[in-house]
C-alpha positions in Angstrom: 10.0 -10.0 -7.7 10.9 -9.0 -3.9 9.0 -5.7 -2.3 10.9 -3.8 0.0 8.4 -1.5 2.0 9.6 1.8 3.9 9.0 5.0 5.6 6.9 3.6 8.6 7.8 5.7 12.0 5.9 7.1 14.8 3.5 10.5 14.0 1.2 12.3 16.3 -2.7 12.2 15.4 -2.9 14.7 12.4 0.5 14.2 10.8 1.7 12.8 8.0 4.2 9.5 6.6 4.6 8.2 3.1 5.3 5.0 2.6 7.6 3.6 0.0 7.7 0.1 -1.7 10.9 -0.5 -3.7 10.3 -4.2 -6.5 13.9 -5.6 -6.9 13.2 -5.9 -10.6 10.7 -4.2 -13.2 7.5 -4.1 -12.8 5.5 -5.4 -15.5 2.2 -2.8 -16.9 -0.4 -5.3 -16.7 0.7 -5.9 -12.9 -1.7 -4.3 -10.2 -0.1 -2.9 -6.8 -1.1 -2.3 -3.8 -1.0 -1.7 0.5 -2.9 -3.8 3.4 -2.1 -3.3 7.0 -2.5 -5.5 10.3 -3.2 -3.8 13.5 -3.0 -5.7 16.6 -5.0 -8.4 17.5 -7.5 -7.4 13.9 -7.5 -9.0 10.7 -5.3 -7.7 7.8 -7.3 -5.3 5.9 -7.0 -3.8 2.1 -5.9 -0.2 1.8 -5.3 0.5 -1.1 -4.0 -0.2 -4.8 -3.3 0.8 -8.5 -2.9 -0.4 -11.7 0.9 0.0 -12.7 -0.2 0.5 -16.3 -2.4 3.5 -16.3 -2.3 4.5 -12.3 -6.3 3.8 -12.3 -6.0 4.1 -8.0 -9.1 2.6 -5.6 -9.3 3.2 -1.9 -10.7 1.6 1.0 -13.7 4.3 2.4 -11.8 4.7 5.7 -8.9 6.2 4.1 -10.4 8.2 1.1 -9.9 11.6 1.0 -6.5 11.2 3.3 -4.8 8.7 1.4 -3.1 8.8 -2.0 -1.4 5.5 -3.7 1.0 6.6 -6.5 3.7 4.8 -8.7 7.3 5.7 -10.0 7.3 3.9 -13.3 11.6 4.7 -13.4 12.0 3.9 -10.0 9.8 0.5 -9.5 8.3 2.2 -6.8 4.5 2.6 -5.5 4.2 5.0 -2.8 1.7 5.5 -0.1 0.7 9.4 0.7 -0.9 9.1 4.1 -2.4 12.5 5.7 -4.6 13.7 8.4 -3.0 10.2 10.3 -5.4 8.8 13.0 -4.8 6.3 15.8 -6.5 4.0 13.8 -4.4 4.1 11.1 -1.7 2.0 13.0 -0.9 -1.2 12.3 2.1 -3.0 9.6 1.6 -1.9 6.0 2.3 -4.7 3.5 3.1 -3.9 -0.4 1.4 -6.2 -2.5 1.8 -7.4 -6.2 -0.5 -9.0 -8.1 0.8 -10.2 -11.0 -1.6 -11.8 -12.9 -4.9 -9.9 -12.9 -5.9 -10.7 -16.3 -8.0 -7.8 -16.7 -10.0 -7.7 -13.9 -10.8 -4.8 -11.3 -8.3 -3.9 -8.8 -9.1 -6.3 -6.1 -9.2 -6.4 -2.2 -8.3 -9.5 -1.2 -5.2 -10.2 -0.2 -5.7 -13.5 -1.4 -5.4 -12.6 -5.2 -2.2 -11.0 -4.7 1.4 -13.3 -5.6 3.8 -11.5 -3.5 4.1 -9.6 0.0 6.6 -7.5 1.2 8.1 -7.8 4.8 5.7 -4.6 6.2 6.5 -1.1 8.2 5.1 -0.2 11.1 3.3 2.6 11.4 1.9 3.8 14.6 -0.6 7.2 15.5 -0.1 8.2 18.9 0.1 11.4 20.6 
């Protein structure tokens, strides 16, 4: 499956974006989905993610609280709800799949997950 990521832009400290990640085929219920970003010259870091199945969500602490990772089960979409925006919240957002998670708790490595899509930038400046 191919992940199309969208709805990166610029927004002043405070605002809001929401991210959308469009599969180019179904998604399967035992799949787990996700978000990382990269902001410059930093390692990529996990975000957040869900499991496609029951939409059982977990959060990286930094974005807790502002943050909300949801799914359109019709639309092979997983959406990113992203409030109260800081300047540290910029960086490229990267969907992730994982397609294969046999069970196990949504994880935060981006080395478990099969496939990336091609990011959106997002950037927080006044």
């Amino acid at each position: 499956v191919q992940l199309q990521a969208s709805g990166g832009g610029l927004v002043q400290p405070g605002g809001s974006l929401r991210l959308s990640c469009a599969a180019s085929g179904p998604i399967f219920s035992n799949w787990h989905m996700g978000w990382f970003r990269q902001a410059p010259g930093k390692e990529r870091e996990f975000v957040a993610a869900l499991t496609w199945r029951e939409g059982r969500s977990y959060y990286t602490d930094s974005v807790k609280g502002r943050v909300t990772i949801s799914r359109d089960n019709a639309k092979n979409t997983v959406y990113l709800q992203m409030n109260s925006l800081k300047p540290e919240d910029t960086g490229v957002y990267y969907c992730v799949v994982r397609q294969n998670p046999n069970k196990t708790p949504l994880a935060t490595s981006g080395a478990l997950y099969d496939q990336w899509g091609q990011g959106t930038q997002v950037t927080v400046s006044s």
